[in-house]
C-alpha positions as CSV (number, residue, x, y, z in Angstrom):
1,X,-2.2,-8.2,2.4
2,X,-1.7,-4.9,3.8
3,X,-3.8,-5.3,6.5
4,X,-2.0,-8.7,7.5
5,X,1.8,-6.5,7.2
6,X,0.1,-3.4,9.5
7,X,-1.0,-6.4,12.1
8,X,2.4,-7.9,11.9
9,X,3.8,-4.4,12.3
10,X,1.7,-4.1,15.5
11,X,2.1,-7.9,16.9
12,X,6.1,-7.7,16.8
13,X,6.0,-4.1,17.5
14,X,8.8,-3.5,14.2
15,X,8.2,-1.8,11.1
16,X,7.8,-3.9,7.9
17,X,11.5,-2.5,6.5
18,X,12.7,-3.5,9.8
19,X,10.7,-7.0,10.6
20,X,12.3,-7.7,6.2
21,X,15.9,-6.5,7.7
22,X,15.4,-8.9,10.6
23,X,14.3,-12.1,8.9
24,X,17.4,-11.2,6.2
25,X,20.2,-10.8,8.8
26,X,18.6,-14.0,10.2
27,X,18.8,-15.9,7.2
28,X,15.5,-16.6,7.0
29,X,13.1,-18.9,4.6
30,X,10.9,-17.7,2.5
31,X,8.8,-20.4,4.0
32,X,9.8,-19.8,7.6
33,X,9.0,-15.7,7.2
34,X,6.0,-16.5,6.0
35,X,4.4,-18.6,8.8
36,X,5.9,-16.4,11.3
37,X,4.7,-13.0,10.3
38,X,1.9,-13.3,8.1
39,X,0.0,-16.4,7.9
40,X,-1.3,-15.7,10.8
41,X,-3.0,-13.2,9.7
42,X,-4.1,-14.6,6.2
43,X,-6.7,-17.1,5.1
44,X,-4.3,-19.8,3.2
45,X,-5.1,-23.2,2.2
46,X,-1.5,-24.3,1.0
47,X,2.0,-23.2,1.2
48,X,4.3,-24.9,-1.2
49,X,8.2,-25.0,-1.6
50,X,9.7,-25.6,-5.0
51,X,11.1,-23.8,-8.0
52,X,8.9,-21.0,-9.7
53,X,9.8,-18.7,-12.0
54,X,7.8,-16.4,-14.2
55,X,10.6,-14.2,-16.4
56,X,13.3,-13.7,-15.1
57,X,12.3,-14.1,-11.7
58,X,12.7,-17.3,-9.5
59,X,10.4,-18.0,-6.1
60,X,11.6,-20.9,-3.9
61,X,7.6,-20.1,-2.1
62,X,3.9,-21.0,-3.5
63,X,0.9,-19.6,-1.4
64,X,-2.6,-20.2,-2.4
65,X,-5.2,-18.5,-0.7
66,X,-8.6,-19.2,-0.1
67,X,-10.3,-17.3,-2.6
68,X,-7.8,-19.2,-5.2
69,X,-5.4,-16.2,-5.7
70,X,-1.9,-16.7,-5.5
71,X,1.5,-15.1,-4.5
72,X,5.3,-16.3,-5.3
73,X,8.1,-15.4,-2.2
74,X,11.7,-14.6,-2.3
75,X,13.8,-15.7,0.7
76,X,14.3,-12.4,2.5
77,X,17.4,-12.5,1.9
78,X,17.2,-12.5,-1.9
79,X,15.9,-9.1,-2.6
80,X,14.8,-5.5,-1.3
81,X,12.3,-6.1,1.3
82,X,10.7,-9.6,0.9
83,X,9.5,-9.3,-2.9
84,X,6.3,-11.3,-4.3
85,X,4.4,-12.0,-7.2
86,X,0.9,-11.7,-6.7
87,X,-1.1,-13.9,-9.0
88,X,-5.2,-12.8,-9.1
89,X,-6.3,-15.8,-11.0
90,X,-4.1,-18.5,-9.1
91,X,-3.4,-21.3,-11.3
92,X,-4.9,-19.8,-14.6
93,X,-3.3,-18.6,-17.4
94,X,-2.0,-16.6,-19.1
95,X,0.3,-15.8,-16.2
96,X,1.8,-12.3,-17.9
97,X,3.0,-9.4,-16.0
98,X,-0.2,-7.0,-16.0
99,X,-2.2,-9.2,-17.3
100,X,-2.8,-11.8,-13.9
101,X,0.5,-11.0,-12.2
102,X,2.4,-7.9,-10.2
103,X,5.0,-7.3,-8.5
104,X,4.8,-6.4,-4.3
105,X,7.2,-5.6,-2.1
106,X,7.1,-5.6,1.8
107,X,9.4,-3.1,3.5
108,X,12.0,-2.0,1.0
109,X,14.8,-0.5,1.1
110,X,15.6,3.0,0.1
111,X,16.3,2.3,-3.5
112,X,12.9,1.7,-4.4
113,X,9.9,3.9,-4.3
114,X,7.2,1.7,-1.6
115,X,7.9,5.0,0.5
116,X,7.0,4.1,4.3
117,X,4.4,1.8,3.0
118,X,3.8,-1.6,4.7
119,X,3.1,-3.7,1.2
120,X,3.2,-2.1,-1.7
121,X,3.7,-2.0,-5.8
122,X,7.8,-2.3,-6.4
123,X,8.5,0.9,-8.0
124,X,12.2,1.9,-9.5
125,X,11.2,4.4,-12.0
126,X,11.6,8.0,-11.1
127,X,9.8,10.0,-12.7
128,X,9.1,14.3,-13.2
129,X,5.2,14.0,-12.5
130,X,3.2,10.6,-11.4
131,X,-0.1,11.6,-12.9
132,X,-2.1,8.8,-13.7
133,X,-1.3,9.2,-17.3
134,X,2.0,9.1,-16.6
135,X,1.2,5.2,-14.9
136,X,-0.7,4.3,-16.9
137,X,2.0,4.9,-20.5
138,X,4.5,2.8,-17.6
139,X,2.1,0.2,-17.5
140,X,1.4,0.0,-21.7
141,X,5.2,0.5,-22.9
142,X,7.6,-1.2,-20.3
143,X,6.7,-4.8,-20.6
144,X,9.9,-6.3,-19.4
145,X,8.6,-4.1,-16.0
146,X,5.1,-4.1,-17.0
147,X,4.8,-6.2,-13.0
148,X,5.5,-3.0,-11.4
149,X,3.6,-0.4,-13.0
150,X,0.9,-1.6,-13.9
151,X,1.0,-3.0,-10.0
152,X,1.3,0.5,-9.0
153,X,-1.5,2.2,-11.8
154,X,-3.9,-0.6,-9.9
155,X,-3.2,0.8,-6.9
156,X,-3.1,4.9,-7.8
157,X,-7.2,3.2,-9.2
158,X,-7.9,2.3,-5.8
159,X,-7.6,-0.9,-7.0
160,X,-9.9,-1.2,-9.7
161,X,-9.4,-2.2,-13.4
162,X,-10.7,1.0,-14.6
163,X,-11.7,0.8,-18.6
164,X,-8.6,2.0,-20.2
165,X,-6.5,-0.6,-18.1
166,X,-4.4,-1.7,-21.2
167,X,-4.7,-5.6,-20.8
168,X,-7.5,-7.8,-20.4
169,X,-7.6,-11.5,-18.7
């Protein structure tokens, strides 16, 4: 996914805060921000509008990739940056925040902690000191948030379910 935001990035010559700002102010679809700026760059097999909602979060977007993952959209213009929901098992359960699903935003705003990234974990928490550890207690204790740290411990593990990951599909 990153790869397809940095190409974006490149192809429209905008930054992903600014290419999110853009599609907002333009009133874009989730469906219509999509095509344009990164299914190009993706392997998809469906896109799917309709009424999903995991928690308290609603997506008005379904995308199912090749491999069978898939990720929930916001219209742009519901949230910081375009938010998703990643799902890593697509259409299996148990569809639980750090168990099969996280949280991903691309090109936040200032509020939350994605930094200068392109796509990255949703992150609100501030925090002393980031160690691993640190993540890691995030991703075991805050379940009603348990999206976006464990999102961001995957990503401090270089992506990896290392063997103290606290949940198991």
């Amino acid at each position: 996914m990153t790869s397809a935001v940095e190409m974006a990035e490149s192809d429209f010559d905008l930054s992903a805060r600014n290419i999110a700002n853009s599609a907002k102010d333009a009133n874009m679809s989730s469906k219509d921000f999509f095509n344009t700026y990164l299914a190009p760059y993706l392997k998809v097999s469906s896109i799917t509008e309709g009424n999903y909602k995991f928690g308290n979060e609603s997506y008005d977007l379904a995308i199912t990739f090749d491999d069978g993952t898939k990720m929930y959209s916001k219209s742009p213009k519901q949230s910081a940056g375009v938010a998703y929901t990643y799902d890593v098992n697509g259409d299996k359960g148990p569809n639980e925040f750090g168990r099969d699903l996280y949280y991903f935003s691309m090109g936040c705003d200032s509020i939350f902690k994605c930094g200068e990234k392109s796509f990255s974990p949703l992150w609100v928490w501030s925090v002393s000191s980031e160690t691993r550890e640190d993540i890691l207690k995030m991703c075991n204790t805050y379940s009603v948030n348990r999206g976006l740290a464990c999102a961001y411990l995957l990503e401090a593990d270089g992506w990896e379910y290392k063997d103290d990951y606290p949940f198991k599909l």
